[in-house]
C-alpha positions in Angstrom: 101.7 132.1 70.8 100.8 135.2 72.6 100.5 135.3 76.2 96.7 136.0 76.3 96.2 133.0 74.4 97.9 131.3 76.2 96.5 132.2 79.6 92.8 131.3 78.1 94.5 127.7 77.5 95.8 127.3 80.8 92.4 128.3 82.3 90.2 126.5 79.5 92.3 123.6 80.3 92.0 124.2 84.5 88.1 124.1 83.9 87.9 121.5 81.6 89.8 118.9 84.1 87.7 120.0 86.8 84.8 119.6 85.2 85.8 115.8 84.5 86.8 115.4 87.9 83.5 116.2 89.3 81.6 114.0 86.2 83.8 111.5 87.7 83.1 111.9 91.7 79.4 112.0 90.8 79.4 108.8 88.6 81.5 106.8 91.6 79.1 107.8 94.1 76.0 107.1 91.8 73.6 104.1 92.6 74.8 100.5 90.3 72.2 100.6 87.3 70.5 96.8 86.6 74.1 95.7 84.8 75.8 96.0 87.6 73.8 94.7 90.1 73.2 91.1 87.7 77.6 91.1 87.4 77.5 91.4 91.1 74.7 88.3 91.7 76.3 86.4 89.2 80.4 86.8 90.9 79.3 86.5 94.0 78.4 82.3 94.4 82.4 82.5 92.6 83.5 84.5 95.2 82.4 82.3 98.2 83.6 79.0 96.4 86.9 80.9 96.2 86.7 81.7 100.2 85.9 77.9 100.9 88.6 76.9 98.6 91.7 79.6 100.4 90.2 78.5 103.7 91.0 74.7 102.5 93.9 75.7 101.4 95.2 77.3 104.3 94.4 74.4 106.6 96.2 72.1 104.4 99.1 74.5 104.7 99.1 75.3 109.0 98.2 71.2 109.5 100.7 69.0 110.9 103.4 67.2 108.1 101.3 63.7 108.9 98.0 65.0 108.4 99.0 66.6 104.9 100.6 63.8 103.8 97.6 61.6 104.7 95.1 64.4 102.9 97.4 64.1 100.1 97.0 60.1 99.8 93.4 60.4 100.0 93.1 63.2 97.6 95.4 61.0 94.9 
């Protein structure tokens, strides 16, 4: 390979990945399109049962030994 060619790589290749890199910044920063937004109505009653159920969980965890052992009796 001859160094011209070789410099028109380098560069070809230079421009090509910060072409992609700006496609990319510009798609992040994009509004969501209709997909998105329905995912994100959809996860979002999951996500708060999830808070509600870490939140129980850490209770259980920071309570007193009697009171866990009595929420365990009446859970079983």
């Amino acid at each position: 390979m001859d160094p011209f060619t070789m410099v028109v790589a380098i560069v070809a290749i230079s421009v090509g990945a910060g072409l992609i890199n700006t496609w990319l910044k510009h798609r992040s920063n994009s509004r969501p399109d209709e997909a998105t937004l329905a995912e994100l109505a959809t996860t979002k009653p999951d996500l708060t049962r999830l808070k509600d159920r870490v939140r129980v969980l850490e209770e259980i965890v920071t309570d007193k030994e009697r009171q866990l052992s009595d929420e365990i009796r009446r859970l079983g």
